[in-house]
VEXPARO-647193 format. One record per residue (C-alpha): residue in three letters; x, y, z. Coordinates in pm, whole numbers, padded with zeros to 5 digits, always signed. Last residue first. Example, Ala and Ser with C-alpha at 12.3 -4.5 7.8 and 13.67 -1.06 7.14 Angstrom:
SER+01367-00106+00714 ALA+01230-00450+00780 
END
This chain:
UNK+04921-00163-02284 UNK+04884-00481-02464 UNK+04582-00730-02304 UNK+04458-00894-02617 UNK+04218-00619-02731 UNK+04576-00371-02687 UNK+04676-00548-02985 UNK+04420-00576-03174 UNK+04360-00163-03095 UNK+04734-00124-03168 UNK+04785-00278-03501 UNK+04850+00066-03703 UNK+05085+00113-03398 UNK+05279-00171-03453 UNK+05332-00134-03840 UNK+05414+00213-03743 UNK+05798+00132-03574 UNK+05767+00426-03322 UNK+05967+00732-03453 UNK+05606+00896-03490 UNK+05513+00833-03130 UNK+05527+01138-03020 UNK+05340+01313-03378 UNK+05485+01584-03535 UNK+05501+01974-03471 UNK+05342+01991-03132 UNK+05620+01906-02978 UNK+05851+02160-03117 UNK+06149+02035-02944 UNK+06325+02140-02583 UNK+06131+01833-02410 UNK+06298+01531-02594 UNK+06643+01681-02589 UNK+06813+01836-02937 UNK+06899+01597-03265 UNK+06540+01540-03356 UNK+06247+01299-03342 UNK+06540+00987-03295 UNK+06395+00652-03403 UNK+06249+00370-03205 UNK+06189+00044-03413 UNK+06516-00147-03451 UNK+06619-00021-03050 UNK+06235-00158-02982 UNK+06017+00115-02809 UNK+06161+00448-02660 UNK+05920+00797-02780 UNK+06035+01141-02847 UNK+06410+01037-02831 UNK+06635+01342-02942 UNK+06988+01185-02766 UNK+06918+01368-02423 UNK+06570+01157-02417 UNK+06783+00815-02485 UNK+06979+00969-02143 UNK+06634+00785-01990 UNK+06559+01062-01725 UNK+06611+00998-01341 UNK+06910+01184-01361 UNK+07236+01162-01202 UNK+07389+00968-01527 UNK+07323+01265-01681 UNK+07581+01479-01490 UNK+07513+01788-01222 UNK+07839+01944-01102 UNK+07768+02237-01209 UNK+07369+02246-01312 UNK+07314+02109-01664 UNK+07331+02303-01946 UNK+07611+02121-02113 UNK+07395+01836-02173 UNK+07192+02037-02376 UNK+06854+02281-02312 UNK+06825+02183-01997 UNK+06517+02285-01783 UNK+06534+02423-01447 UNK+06208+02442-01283 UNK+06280+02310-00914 UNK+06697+02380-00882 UNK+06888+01999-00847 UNK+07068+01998-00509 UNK+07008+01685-00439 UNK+06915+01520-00733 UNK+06544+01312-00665 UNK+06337+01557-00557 UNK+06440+01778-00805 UNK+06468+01561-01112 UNK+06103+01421-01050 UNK+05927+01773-00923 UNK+05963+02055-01148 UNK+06222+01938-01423 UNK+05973+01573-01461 UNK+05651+01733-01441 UNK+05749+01966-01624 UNK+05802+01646-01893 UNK+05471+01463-01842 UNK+05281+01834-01863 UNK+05444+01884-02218 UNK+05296+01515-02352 UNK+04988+01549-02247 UNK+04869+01449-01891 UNK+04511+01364-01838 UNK+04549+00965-01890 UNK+04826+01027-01588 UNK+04653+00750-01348 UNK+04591+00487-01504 UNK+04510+00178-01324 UNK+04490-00120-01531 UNK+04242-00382-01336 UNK+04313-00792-01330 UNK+04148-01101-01441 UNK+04433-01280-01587 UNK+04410-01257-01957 UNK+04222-01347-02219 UNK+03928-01628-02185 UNK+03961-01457-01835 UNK+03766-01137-01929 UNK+03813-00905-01650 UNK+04059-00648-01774 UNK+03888-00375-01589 UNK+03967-00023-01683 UNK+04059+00228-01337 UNK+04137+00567-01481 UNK+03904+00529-01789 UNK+04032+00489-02161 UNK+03863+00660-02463 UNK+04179+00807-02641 UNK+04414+00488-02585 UNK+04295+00334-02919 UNK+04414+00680-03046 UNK+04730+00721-02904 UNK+04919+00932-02681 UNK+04677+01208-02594 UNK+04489+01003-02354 UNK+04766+00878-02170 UNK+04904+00501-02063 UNK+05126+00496-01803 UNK+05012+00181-01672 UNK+04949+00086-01282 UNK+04846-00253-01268 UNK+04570-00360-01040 UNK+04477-00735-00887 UNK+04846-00854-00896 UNK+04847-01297-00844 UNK+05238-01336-00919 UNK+05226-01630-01124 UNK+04928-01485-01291 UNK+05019-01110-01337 UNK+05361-01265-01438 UNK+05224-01508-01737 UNK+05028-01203-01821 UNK+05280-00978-01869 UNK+05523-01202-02093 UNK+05224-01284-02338 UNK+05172-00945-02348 UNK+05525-00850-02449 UNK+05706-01100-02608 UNK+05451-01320-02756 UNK+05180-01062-02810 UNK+05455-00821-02989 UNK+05603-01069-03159 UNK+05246-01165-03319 UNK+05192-00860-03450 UNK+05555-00720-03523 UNK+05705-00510-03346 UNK+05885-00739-03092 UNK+06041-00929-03340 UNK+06190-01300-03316 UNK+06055-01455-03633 UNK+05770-01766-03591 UNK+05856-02064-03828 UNK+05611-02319-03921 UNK+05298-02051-04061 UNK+04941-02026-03933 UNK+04878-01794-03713 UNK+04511-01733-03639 UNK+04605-01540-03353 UNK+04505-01763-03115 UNK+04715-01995-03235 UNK+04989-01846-03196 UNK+04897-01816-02804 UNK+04847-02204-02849 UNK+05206-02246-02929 UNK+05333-02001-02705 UNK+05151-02262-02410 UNK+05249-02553-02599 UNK+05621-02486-02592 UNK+05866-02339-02867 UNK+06120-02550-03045 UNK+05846-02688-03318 UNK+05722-02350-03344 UNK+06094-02354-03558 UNK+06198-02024-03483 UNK+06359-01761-03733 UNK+06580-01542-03558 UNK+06565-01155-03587 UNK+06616-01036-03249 UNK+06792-01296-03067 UNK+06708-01647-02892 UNK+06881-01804-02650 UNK+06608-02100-02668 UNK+06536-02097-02283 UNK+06472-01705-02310 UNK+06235-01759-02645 UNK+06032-01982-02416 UNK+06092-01755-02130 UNK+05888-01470-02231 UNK+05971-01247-02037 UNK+05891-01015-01696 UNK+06188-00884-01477 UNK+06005-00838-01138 UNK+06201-00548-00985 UNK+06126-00486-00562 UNK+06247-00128-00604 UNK+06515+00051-00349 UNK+06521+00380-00471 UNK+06870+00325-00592 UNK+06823-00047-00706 UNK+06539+00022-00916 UNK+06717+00370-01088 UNK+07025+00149-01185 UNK+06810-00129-01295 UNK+06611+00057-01528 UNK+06889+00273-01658 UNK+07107+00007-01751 UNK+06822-00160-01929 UNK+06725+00124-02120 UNK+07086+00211-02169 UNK+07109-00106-02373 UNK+06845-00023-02614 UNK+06526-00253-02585 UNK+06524-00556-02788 UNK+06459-00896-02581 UNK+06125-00872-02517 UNK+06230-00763-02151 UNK+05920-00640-01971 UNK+05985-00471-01640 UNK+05759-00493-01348 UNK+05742-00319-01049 UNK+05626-00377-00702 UNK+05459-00179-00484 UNK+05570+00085-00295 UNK+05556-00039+00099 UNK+05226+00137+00260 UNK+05306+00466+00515 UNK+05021+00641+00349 UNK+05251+00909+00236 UNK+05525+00723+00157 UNK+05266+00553-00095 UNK+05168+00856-00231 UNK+05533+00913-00327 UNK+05601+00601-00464 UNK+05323+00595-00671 UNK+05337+00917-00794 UNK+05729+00830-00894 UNK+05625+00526-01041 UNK+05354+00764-01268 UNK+05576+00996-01368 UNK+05862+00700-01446 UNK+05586+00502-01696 UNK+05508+00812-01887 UNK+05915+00910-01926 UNK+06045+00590-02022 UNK+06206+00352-01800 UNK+05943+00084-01895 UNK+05800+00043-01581 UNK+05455-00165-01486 UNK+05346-00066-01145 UNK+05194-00338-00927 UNK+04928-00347-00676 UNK+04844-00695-00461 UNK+04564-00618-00259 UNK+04405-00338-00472 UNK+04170-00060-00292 UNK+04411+00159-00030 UNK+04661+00161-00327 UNK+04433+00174-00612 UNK+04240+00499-00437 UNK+04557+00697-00365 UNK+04680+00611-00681 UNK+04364+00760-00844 UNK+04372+01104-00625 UNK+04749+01129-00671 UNK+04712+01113-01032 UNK+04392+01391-01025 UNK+04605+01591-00812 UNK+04906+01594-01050 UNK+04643+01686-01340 UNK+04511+01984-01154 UNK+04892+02111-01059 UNK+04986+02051-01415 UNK+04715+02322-01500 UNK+04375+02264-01725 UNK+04249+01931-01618 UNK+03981+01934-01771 UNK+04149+01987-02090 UNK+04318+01638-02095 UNK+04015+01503-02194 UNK+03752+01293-02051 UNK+03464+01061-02207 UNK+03486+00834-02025 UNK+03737+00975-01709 UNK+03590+00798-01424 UNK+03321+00496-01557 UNK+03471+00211-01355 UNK+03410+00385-01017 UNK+03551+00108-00767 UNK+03447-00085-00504 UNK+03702-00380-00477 UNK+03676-00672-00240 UNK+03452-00882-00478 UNK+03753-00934-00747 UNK+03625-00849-00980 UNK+03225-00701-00972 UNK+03268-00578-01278 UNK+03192-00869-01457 UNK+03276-00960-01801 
END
């Protein structure tokens, strides 16, 4: 691997080993620290790109991004979305509501062997029907039966509908950095991540970089983050600091629909993955639980995150 990729970058690969979120102590250090890193990827990368779920991590760090980049007078990059096919409908609906009113340039990333076949969660596919390229990615994984099930949470669905998906786009589309909202805290294969992590090893993936720049938020900070600066700037109107406890504690005249904030959140929604593999924490709003009482992504479908350090090996998030 070199870390020399691509020549026109000079970059500190080592920032953050060995970090926690502790050294960062307020939400004002750990805002500066994400402005810091965004401010270096976007003066550094040539062709940036922010990937966007529509969940909370991934919308702090677009909205950094967009805001450093009105700053610097530089357009926001673009941002890409990766349908595998089973996120919840309001996911979707939210993503391309919020791209089209802050005027994103959204690259809707798939898998478009499973796209050509019509295929839906839970089909059986003959690898017969699917091209050499998915083919050989099966491969890869040592897979070795005839049929290949539509699942985004398993192993190899994952890869196939998810990484597979990314990395086609990275190369058609030639990004050098990827913004990711990845966080220390989150996960444990995510626990010794730097702010800029090379993914330089072409035998896998494009070469690239994944620029993280909230690793130092916990959970908490991502969602006063969110009721200080995210809902405020965003909702006219919208007082800095107000946190719902319901729906019916909005502002007057203040709806969900207004708000940058997945209404899967307003349903009890620690974490958002697959609709089959994403369960509700609780019956009250995301940031009004006891968040220290169980683990965020503990509605996540766990086969998935038992596999997450294979996964992430191949280029996952």
């Amino acid at each position: 691997m070199s870390l020399t990729f691509p020549d026109y970058l000079d970059l500190n690969y080592a920032d953050g080993r060995e970090g926690t979120a502790a050294d960062y102590p307020t939400l004002e250090d750990k805002l500066e620290k994400a402005v810091a890193v965004t401010t270096t990827a976007l003066e550094q990368y040539e062709r940036p790109a922010v990937m966007w779920t529509g969940g909370k991590d991934s919308t702090v760090v677009l909205y950094v991004v967009r805001e450093v980049a009105a700053d610097m007078g530089v357009p926001v990059p673009p941002v890409v979305f990766i349908d595998h096919f089973e996120h919840f409908d309001e996911t979707e609906a939210f993503v391309r509501e919020w791209a089209d009113r802050w005027d994103l340039d959204l690259v809707v990333a798939r898998n478009e062997d499973f796209a050509r076949l019509g295929a839906s969660p839970g089909d059986e596919i003959p690898l017969s029907a699917l091209g050499d390229d998915t083919r050989r990615e099966l491969d890869r994984l040592g897979y070795e039966g005839e049929t290949v099930v539509l699942d985004a949470d398993s192993f190899e669905g994952n890869h196939l509908l998810k990484t597979v998906a990314l990395n086609d786009t990275l190369e058609a589309r030639g990004f050098d950095g990827v913004f990711s909202g990845v966080r220390w805290d989150e996960q444990e294969s995510r626990a010794d991540e730097t702010f800029f992590s090379p993914r330089h090893d072409s035998e896998k993936y494009p070469p690239h970089d994944r620029v993280h720049s909230i690793l130092q938020f916990e959970e908490t900070d991502v969602w006063a983050a969110f009721w200080n600066y995210i809902v405020p700037d965003s909702v006219e109107g919208y007082p800095a600091g107000h946190v719902p406890t319901s729906i019916d504690d909005l502002p007057d005249g203040v709806e969900p629909a207004d708000l940058p904030v997945s209404p899967k959140y307003f349903e009890g929604y620690r974490s958002l993955g697959t609709e089959s593999g994403s369960a509700k924490s609780d019956d009250r709003p995301a940031w009004v639980q006891d968040l220290g009482a169980s683990a965020e992504r503990e509605g996540r479908a766990q086969d998935k995150e038992n596999l997450m350090g294979r996964l992430r090996d191949l280029g996952y998030m």
